[in-house]
N, C-alpha and C positions, 0 to 999 in steps of 0.2 A: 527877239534877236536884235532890233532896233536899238534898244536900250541898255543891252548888252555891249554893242557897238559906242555905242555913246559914254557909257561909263569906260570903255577902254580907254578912248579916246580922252577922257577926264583925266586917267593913271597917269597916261601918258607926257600928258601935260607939265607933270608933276616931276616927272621922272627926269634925274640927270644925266640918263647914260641913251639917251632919246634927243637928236637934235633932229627938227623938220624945220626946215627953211620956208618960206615963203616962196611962190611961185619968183616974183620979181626978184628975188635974192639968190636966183639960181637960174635966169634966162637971159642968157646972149651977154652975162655978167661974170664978176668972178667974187663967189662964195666968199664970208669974210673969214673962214677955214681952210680956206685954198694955202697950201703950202706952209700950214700952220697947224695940224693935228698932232704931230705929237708933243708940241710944245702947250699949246692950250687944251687941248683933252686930256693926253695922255700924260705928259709931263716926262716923258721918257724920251730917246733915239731910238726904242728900237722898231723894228720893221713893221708894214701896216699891210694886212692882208683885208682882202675884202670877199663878202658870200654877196656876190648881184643876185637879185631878188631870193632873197634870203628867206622868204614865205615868214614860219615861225620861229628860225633863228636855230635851230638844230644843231644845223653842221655848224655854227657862227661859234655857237655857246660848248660845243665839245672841241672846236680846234684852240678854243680859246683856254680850256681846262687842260690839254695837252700843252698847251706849249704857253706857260706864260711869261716865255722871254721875247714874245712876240704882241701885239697891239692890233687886233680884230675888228673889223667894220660890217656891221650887216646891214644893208642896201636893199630896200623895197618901198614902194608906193603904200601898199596895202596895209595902213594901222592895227586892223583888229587884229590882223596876223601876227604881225611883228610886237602886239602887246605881250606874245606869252613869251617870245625869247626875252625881249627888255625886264619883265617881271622874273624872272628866274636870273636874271644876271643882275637885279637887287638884289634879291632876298638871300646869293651866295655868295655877295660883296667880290664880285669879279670886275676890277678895276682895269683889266685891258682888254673889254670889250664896250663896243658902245652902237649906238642903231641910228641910220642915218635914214629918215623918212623923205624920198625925193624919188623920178622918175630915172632911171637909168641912162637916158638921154642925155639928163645935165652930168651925168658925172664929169666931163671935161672941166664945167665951172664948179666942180666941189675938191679937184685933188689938183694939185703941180705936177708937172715934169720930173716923173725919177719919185714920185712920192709914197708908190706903189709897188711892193716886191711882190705879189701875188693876188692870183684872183684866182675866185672858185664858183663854178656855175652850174649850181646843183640842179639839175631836172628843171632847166627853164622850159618857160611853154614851144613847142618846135615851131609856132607858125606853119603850117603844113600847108597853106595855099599860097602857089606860084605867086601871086600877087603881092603876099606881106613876107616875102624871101629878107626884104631890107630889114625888116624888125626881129628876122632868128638874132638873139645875143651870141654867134656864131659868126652873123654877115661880115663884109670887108668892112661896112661902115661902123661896126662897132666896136671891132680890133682896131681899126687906125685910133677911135679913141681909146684903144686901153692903150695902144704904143704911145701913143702923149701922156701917161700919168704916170706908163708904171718904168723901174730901172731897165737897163740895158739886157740883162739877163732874166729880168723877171718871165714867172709860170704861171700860166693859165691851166686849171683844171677843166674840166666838162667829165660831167656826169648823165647821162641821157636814157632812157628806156624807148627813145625813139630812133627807130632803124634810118629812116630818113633824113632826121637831124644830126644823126652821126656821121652818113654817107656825104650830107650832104659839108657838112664839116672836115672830114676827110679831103673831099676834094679842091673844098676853096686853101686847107694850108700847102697842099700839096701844089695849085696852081700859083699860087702867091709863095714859094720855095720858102716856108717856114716850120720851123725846127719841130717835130714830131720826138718827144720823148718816150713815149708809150701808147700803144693804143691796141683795141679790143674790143670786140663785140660780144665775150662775154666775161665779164669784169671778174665772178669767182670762181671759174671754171680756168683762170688765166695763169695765175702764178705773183701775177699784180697786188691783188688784193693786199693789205695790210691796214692795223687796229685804225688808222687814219680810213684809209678809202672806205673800211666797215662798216660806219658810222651811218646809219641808214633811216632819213628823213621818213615823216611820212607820207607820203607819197612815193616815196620809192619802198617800202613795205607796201603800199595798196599794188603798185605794179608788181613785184616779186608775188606777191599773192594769185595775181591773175596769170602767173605763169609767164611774164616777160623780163626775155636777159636785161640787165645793167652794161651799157659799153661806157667806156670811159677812154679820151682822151687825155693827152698832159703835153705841152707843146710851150717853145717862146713865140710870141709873135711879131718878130725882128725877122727877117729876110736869113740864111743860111746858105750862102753863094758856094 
């Protein structure tokens, strides 16, 4: 497994559409990508969606195959993981996707103001102890940073098989008056569903398999007075 790890971590090295920053080049700093990505990666204007911890890049590399008038970002710490989306987004020359190896934390110092039309948070882990509530990708503190990256109108997805992370998501937009565009606690039982939200990581096949609904929110995270 070791070695396994280690040889990814070599592809990866190699690989163009793989940018990991250095610790120092992404703390309490601003990335030398910040408000530079579709000029220097992508080469294009158009809009930049992100998959926060992106695991192996699934949902990254299928919203990416739908929509290629769109420029895709997959966001995760975990290399070995994110080796197999980055190797399938060579080997099928998908030019408007690309993996950005960093903590979620820094994303303030990896994107500008407005640089961001969308995010998508497929089955992050819920934090389910009262204690690590500030680390759910859900919390106030990590919506105020998506409202510093992303446009005025930009959507955030959530995807969750956790009742709790749902509820407890629910209630932080609804006490913070932020715009609810859909929501469900059972995703295809809803009417919701479509070939986009279908798209089913694995891990959300291991939960559907044990018998647990899919809820899904869709919301902006800008105030709605």
């Amino acid at each position: 497994m070791a070695k396994n790890k280690l040889k990814r971590f070599a592809d990866m090295a190699t690989y163009t559409n793989v940018i990991a920053p250095r610790f120092d080049e992404v703390f309490r700093t601003h990335f030398k990508l910040k408000g530079r990505w579709v000029e220097e990666i992508f080469g294009n204007s158009n809009p930049i969606v992100l998959e926060l911890g992106c695991g192996k890049g699934e949902y990254t590399i299928a919203l990416a195959r739908k929509y290629p008038e769109k420029n895709f970002i997959g966001v995760d710490i975990k290399g070995a993981r994110m080796w197999v989306g980055a190797t399938e987004a060579m080997q099928n020359n998908l030019s408007n996707v690309v993996f950005l190896r960093t903590r979620i934390e820094f994303i303030k110092s990896c994107f500008a103001s407005g640089e961001v039309s969308e995010i998508w948070l497929t089955f992050p882990d819920p934090q389910p102890q009262q204690s690590r509530e500030n680390r759910r990708l859900t919390s106030p503190r990590f919506l105020q940073s998506y409202r510093e990256i992303m446009q005025p109108k930009g959507i955030i997805h959530l995807k969750t098989d956790s009742q709790n992370l749902f509820e407890y998501t629910c209630n932080v937009l609804k006490s913070n008056k932020l715009r609810i565009l859909a929501c469900t606690d059972n995703l295809y039982h809803s009417g919701y569903s479509d070939d986009i939200l279908s798209i089913k990581t694995y891990y959300e096949k291991m939960f559907m398999d044990k018998g647990f609904s899919i809820k899904y929110l869709k919301f902006i995270p800008t105030q709605h007075i």
